[in-house]
N, CA, C and O atoms as CSV, one atom per row, in Angstrom:
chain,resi,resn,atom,element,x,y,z
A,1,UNK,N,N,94.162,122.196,82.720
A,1,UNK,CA,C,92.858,122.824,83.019
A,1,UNK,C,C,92.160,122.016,84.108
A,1,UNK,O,O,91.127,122.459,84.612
A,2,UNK,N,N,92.741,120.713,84.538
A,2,UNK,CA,C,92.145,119.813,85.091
A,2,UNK,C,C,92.801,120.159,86.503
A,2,UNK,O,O,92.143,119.709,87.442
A,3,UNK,N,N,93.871,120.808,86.836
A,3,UNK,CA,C,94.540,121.128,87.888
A,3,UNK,C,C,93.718,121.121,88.909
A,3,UNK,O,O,93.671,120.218,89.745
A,4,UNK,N,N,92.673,122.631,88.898
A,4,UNK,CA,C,91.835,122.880,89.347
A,4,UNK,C,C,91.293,121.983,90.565
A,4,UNK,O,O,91.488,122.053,91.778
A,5,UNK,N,N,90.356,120.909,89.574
A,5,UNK,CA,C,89.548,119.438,90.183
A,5,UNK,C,C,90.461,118.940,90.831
A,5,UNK,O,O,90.057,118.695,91.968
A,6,UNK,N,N,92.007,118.524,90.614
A,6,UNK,CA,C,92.944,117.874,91.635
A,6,UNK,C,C,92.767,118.500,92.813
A,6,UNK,O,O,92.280,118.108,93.874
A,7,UNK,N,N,93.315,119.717,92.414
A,7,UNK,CA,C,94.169,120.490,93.585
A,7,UNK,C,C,92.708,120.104,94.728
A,7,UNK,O,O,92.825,119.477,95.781
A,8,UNK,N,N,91.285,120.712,94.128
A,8,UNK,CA,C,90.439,120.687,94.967
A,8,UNK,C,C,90.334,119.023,95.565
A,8,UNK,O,O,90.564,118.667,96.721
A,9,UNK,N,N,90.069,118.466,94.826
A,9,UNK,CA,C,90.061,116.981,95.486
A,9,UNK,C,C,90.909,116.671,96.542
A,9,UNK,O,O,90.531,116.105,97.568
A,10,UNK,N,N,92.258,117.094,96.273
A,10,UNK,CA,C,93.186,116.947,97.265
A,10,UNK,C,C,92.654,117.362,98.422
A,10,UNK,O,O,92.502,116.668,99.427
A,11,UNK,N,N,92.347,118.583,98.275
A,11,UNK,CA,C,91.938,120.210,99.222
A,11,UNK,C,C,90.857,119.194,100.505
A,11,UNK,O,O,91.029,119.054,101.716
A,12,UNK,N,N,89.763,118.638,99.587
A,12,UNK,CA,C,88.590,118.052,100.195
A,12,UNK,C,C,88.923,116.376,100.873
A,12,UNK,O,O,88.150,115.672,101.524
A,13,UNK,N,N,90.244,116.101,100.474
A,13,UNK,CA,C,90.131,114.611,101.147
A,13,UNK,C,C,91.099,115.025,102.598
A,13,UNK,O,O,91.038,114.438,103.678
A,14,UNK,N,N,92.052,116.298,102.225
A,14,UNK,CA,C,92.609,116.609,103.119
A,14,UNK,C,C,91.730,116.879,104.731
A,14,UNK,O,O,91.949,116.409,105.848
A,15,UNK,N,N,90.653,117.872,104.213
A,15,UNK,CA,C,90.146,118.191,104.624
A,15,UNK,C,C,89.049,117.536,105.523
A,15,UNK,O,O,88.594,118.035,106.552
A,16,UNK,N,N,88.701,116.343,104.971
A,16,UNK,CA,C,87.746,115.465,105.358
A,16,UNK,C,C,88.374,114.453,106.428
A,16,UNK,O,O,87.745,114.004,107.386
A,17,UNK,N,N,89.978,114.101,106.060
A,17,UNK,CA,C,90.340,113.636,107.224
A,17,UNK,C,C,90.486,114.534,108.602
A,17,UNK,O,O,90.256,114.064,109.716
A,18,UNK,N,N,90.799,115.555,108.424
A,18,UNK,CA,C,91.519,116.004,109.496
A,18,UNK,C,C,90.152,116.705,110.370
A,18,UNK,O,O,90.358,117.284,111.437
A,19,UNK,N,N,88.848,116.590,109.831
A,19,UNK,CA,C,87.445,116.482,110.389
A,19,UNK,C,C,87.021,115.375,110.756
A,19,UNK,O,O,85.882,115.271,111.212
């Protein structure tokens, strides 16, 4: 149920580098 929060965390650090 916690997938979710990973996947997004992932989603957002990914994201934050490549900004």
């Amino acid at each position: 149920m916690r997938l979710w929060t990973l996947g997004t965390s992932i989603f957002l650090r990914l994201w934050g580098t490549y900004v």
